[in-house]
C-alpha positions in Angstrom: 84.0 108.2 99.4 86.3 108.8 96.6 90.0 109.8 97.2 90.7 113.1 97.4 93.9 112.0 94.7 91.6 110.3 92.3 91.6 112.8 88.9 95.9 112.6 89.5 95.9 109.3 88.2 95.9 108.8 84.3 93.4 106.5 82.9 95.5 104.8 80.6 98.0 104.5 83.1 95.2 102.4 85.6 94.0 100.5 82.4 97.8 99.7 82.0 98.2 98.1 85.3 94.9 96.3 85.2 96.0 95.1 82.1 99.1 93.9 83.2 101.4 96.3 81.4 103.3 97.2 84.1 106.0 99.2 82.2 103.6 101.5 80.3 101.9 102.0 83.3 104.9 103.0 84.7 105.8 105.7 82.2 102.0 107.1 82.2 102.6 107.6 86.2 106.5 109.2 85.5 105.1 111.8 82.6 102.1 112.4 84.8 104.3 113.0 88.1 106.8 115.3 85.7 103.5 117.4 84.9 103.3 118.4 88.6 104.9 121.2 90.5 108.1 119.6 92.0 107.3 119.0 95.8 103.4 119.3 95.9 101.1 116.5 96.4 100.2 115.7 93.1 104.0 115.1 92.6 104.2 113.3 95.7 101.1 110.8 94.9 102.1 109.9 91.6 105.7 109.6 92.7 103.8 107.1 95.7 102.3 105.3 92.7 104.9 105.0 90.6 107.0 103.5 93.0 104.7 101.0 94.3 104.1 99.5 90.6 108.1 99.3 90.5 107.6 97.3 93.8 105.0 95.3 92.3 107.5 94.4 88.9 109.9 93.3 91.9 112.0 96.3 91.3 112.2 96.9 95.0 115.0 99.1 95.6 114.0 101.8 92.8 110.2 101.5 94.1 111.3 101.8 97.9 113.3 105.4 97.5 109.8 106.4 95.4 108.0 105.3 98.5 110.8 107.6 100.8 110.4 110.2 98.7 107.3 110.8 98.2 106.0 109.6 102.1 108.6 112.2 103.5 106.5 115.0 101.4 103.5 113.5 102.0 104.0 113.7 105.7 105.1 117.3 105.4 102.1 118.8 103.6 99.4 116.4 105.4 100.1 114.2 107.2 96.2 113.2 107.9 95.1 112.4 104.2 95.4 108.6 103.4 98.6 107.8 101.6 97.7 106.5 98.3 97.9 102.7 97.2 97.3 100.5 94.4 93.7 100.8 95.0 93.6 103.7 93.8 94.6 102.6 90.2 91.4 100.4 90.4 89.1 103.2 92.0 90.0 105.4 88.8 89.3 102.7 86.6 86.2 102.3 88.2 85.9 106.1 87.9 85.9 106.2 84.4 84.0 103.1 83.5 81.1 104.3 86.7 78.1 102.0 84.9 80.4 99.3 83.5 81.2 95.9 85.0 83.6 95.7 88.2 87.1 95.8 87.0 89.6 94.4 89.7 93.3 94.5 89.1 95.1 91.6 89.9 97.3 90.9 93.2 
């Protein structure tokens, strides 16, 4: 079953990450977020997103307040829907690319 957050995350942005671009991954996931109504869920995943690719660029601090910020809201509007992770970067990859080869993004 695909995540319910799937068609937030910006192709480019998951073919950035895959690709090991980290920092324009990063700004495809901020000008996606700023797109959102502040305080929704769409804000609130992307804001997840974004701040676990800071985590993964060792930018800890930075990534853990996304994480806070975003889990908070999360928790608020549902607290039953899986929290997003860097999976789903790779599900929307394989989203987009449904007949092509398996595209796995790197630990």
């Amino acid at each position: 079953m695909a995540h319910p957050d799937l068609n937030l995350v910006p192709p480019e942005a998951a073919r950035a990450f895959a690709d090991g671009d980290e920092r324009r991954a990063l700004t495809l996931l901020a000008r996606a977020r700023d797109l959102q109504v502040p305080e929704s869920r769409g804000w609130a995943v992307l804001e997840r997103l974004h701040g676990l690719v800071l985590i993964h660029v060792l930018r800890e601090v930075e990534g853990t307040f996304a994480l806070e910020r975003a889990d908070a809201l999360l928790d608020r509007l549902d607290g039953a829907t899986p929290r997003p992770t860097l999976r789903l970067l790779e599900d929307r990859l394989r989203a987009e690319s449904q007949d092509g080869p398996s595209v796995r993004i790197r630990p």
